[in-house]
N, C-alpha and C positions, 0 to 999 in steps of 0.2 A: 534528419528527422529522428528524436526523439521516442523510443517506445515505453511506454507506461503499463505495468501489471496492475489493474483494477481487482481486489479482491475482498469480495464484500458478499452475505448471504442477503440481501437486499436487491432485488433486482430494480427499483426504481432508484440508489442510492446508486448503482453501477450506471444505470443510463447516464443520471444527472455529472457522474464524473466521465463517462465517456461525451457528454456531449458538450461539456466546459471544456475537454480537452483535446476533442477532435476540432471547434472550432476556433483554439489554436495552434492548432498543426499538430498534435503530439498525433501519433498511432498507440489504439488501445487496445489491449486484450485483456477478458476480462475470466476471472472463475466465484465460484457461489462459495469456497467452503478454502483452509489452506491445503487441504489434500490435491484440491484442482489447480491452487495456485502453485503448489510445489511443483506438480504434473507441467504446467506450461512455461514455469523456469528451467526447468530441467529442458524442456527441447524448445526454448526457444531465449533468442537473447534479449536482455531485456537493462532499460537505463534507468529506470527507475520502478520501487512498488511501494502501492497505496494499498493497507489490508485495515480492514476493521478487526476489532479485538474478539469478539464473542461472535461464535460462528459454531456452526454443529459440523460434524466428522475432527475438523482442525482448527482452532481456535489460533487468533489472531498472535498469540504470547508461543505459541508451538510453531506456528509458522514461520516466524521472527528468527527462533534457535534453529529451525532444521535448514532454511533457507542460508544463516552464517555457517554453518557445516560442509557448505557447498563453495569450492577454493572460487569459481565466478561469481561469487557473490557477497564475495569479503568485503566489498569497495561502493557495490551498490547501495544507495539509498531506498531506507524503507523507512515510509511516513503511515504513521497509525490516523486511521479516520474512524473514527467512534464515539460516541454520546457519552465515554467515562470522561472524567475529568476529574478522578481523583491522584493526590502526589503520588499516593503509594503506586500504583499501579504504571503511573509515566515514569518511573524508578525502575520497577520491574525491566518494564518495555527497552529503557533505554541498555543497563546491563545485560537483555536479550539481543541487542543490537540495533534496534531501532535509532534511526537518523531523527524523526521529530514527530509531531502531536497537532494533529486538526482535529478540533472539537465538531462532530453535528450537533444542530444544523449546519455547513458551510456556507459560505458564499463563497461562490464562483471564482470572483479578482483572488479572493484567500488565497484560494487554491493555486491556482497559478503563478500568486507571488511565492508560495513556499517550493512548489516546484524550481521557478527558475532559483531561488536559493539554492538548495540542493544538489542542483546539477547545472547550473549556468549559464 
């Protein structure tokens, strides 16, 4: 089984991804800010993270860099979930290390298909 770092200041935007991906099998943990999410990559292991960009304490572009600074998480995939959709910024994102770009709103199959992309 599969675990997924949800990291979103959004608490209905985290249900909706915990509950597209508990109902297929993934295990989810989830944090509000990247300060939280750094916090629960640092103690726990984790196969993939979904982080939105703009967030208060740790912004989704900080998160991205601190989390590739960490030698366990050279390899992991991290997919950015956020309402931007501008080039510059999935440029940004991706020379910060990001693995790839779901635009919200989502839909659910989306979601799942980029996942099983990502990690197989």
């Amino acid at each position: 089984m599969k675990t997924v770092l949800s990291v979103d200041d959004s608490a209905s935007i985290r249900q909706m991804v915990k509950m597209t991906l508990d109902g297929a099998g993934y295990t989810v943990l989830e944090a509000a800010d990247g300060a939280q999410g750094l916090a629960q990559a640092r103690s726990k292991t984790v196969d993939v993270i979904i982080t939105d960009l703009n967030m208060p304490v740790m912004d989704g572009m900080t998160f991205v860099k601190e989390l590739r600074k960490l030698p366990a998480y050279l390899g992991v995939p991290i997919l950015l979930l956020t309402t931007e959709s501008d080039a510059a910024k999935k440029a940004q994102a991706k020379a910060a290390g990001a693995t790839g770009w779901i635009t919200k709103p989502f839909q659910p199959q989306q979601l799942l298909d980029t996942l099983k992309k990502v990690i197989g």
